[in-house]
N, C-alpha and C positions, 0 to 999 in steps of 0.2 A: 504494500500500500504506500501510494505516494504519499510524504508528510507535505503538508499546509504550508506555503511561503510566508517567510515572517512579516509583520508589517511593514518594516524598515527597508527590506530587503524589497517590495511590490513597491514603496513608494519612489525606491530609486529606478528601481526598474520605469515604471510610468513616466519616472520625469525624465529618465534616457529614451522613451519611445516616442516621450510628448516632443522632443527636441530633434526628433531625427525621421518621425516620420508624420505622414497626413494623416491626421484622423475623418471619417466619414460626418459629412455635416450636410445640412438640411437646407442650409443657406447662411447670407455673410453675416458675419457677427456683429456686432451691436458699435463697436468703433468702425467698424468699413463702412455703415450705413451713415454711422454719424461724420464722416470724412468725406464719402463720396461725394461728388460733384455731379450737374448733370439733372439737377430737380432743388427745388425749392423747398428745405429743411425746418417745420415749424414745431416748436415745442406745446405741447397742449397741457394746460389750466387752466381754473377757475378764470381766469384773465381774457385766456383765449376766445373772440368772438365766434360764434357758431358758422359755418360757412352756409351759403345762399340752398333751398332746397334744389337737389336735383333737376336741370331742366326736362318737361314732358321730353316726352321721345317725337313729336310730331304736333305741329300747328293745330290750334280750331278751324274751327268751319265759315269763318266770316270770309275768307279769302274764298269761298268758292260761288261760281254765277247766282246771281239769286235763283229762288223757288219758281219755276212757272204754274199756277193754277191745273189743275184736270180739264182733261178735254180740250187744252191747246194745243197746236202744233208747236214744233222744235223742230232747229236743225238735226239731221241724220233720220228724222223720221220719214219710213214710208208712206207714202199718200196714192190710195187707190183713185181711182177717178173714171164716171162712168157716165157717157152720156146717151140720150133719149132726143130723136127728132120727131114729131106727134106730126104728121099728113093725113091728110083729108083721103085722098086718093089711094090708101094702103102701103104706098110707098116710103122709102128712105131713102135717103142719102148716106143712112147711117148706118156699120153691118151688124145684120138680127141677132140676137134681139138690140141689141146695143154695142156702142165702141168704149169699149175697156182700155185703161192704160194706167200703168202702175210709176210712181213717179219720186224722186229723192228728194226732201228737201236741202239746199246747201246749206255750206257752215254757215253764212250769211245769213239761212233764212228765207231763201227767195225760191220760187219755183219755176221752171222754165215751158211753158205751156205753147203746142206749135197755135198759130192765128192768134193767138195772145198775149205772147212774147213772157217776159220776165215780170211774176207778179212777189211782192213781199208777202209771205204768208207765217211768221214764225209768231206766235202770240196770238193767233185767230183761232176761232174754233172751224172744226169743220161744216158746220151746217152755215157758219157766215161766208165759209168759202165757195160752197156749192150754191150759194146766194147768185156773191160776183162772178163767177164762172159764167153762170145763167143770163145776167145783165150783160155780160162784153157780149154775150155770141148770140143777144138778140139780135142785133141790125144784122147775123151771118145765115143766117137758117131760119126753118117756119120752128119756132116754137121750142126750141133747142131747152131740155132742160138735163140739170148736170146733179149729180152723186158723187161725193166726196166722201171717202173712209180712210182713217186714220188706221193703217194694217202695219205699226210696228207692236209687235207681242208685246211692250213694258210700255205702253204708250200712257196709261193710265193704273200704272203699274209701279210697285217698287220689289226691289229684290232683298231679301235678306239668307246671307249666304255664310260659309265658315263656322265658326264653333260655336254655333247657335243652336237651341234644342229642338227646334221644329225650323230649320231655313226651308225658303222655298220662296212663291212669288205671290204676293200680297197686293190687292187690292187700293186704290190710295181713293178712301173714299172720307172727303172732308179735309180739315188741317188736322193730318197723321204726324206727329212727331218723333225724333228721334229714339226716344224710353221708349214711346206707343208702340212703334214697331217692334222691340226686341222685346215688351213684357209682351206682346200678340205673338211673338214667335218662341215663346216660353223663357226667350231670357238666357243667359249666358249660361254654356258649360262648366264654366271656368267662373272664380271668385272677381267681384269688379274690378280687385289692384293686378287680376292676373291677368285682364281681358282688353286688349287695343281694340277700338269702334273704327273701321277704317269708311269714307265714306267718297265714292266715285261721281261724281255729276259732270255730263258731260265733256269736257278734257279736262278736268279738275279733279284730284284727292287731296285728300287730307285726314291725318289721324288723329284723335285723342284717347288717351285712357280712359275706360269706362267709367271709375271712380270719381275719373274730372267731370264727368259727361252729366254723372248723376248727382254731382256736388254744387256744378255750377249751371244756373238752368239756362243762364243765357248762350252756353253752346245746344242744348235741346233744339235744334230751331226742326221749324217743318220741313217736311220730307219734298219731292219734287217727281212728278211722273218719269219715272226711265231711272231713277236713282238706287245705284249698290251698294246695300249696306255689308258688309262682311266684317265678322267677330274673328280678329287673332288671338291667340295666346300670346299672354305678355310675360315671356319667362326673364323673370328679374332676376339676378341673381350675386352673392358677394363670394369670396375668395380665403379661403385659409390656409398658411402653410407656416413651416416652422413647430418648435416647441409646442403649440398645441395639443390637449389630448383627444382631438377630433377631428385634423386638419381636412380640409376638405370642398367642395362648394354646395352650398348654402342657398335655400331659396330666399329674395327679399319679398318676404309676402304680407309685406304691412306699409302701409305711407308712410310713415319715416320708422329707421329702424336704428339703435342709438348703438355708441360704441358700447354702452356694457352691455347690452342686450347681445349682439355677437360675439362678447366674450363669453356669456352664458351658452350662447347653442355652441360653440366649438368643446362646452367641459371647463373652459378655463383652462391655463397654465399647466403645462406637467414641470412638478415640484424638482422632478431630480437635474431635468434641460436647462426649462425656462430661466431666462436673463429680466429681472424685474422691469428691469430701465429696458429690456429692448423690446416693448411692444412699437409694432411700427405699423400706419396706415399708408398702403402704396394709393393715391388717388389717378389712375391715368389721364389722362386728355391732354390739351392746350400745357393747362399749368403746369404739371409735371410737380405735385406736393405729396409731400411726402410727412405726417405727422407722427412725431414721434408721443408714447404715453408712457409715464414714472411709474409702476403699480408699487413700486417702494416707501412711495409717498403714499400715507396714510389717505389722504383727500382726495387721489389719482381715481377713486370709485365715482366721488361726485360729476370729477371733467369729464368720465367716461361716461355718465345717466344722461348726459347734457348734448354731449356729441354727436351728432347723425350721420350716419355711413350715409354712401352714394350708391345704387348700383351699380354694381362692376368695382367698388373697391376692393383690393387686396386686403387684409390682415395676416401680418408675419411677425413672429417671435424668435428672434436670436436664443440659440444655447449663450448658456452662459459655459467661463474658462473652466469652472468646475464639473461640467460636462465630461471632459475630456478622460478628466480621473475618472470617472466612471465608466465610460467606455473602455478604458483600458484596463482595469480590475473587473468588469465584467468577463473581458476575455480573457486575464491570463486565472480567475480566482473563480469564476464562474456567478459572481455575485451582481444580482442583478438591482441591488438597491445602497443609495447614498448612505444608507446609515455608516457603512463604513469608512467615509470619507470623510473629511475636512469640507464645511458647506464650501469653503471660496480659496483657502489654504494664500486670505491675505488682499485674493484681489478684490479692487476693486470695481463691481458689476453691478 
């Protein structure tokens, strides 16, 4: 049987292996992050003001064409068109039963009709159009009368599509609003902070979060004949690596979610790693900030209640130098807890 290596004897050992070789680490220690260059270094306390909440991920709806009423025409909509010449003598000029012709309206709006050249029709109802149709082509024919059918399928129609419980194509009868249509189509799959409202009019989109949608009534606006509503999932999500005892990614499934609240879902700190002083929030984008948090400082719980992640921040915790000894008396002693160590053996972390 192998006898036990003395303490004295493991501790020189560790500090000839700490000296001579790499130990396995998780990411840069708590001076590299505090050194590096390359991001914007801010220290977080009570002092510290809270930064701006997360901007949406997508614009409201005021940018997009206004509402057109039911029952109007719109550019890209089909328009049937059918006319009737009534003679005395049985005859036509017209072929039986009638001359059919199916017709686009352009982006403009305007309709190109032969003997009647280019008429504006985007805002008119059909039965006003099959009016003037009838009027121009009095003085051309005995009695000439005309039928106008609005034959695009969404024409008095809206669409609700994507992870919606019942999508399909909805009726727009009245002023249908935004919520109207998605509690008529049974409502989001998904919770409102998970759920994007994506919304199509015309060549226009625009998204907002569902939670903004039903928060603030004045993005509700009414719906519009030919308008696609589609429900995305809105996977928010934070980041954990380092010391933690849960590292990992995390969903953000609440309107703001604080720094201590993500140190709660990761477990908190592993005691034997974690570097007190090295909790650090990576923020990506533009700014490129990076905050560091004291959990050695007794009050570092309150800056952390007060704090609000972003989605897409990172959370990383540096080992601390005391790490190392344990790594390394794990391996050669088998021992897989600090008790036998020196918490810091001096330094300071």
């Amino acid at each position: 049987m192998r006898r036990p290596i003395a303490p004295g004897a493991a501790l020189a050992l560790l500090l000839g292996l700490g000296a001579c070789a790499s130990l396995p680490e998780s990411g840069p220690r708590t001076g590299a992050v505090l050194q590096a260059s390359g991001y914007r270094l801010v220290r977080l306390d009570m002092t510290t003001p809270n930064p701006p909440p997360a901007p949406a991920p997508a614009q409201g709806f005021a940018a997009l064409p206004p509402a057109r009423p039911p029952g109007r025409l719109a550019p890209g909509d089909e328009v049937r068109i059918t006319l009737w010449e009534a003679n005395p003598t049985g005859q036509t000029l017209l072929a039986p039963p009638a001359l059919q012709t199916s017709l686009r309206v352009g982006a403009g709006g305007d309709l190109a009709l032969p003997y009647l050249g280019v008429l504006h029709v985007a805002g008119e109802s059909a039965l006003s159009l099959s009016r003037r149709i009838t009027a121009n082509f009095a003085a051309q024919g005995h009695q000439i009368q005309a039928s106008v059918l609005d034959a695009t399928p969404t024409a008095d129609n809206v669409v609700l599509a994507g992870d919606a419980a019942k999508p399909g194509l909805y009726p727009l009868a009245g002023s249908l609003t935004l919520s109207a249509l998605i509690a008529e189509g049974g409502g989001a799959r998904g919770t409102a902070d998970e759920t994007l409202v994506r919304l199509r009019r015309g060549t226009g989109t625009a998204e907002l979060p569902l939670a903004t949608l039903l928060a603030d009534g004045t993005d509700d606006i009414p719906l519009s004949p030919g308008d696609e509503v589609t429900l995305l999932p809105r996977r928010l999500q934070f980041y954990a690596f380092g010391a933690v005892n849960h590292p990992g990614l995390f969903p953000y499934d609440a309107p703001q979610l604080s720094l201590l609240t993500a140190l709660a879902e990761v477990a908190g700190l592993q005691d034997s790693l974690a570097a007190p002083r090295g909790v650090f929030l990576y923020r990506p984008g533009a700014a490129r900030i990076v905050y560091q948090l004291d959990l050695s400082d007794p009050a570092s719980f309150f800056t952390a209640s007060r704090f609000t992640l972003h989605p897409g921040d990172v959370l990383y915790v540096s080992d601390a130098p005391v790490a190392d000894a344990a790594k390394i008396l794990s391996a050669i002693t088998g021992l897989g807890s600090m008790a036998a160590v020196p918490r810091n053996f001096g330094a300071p972390y």
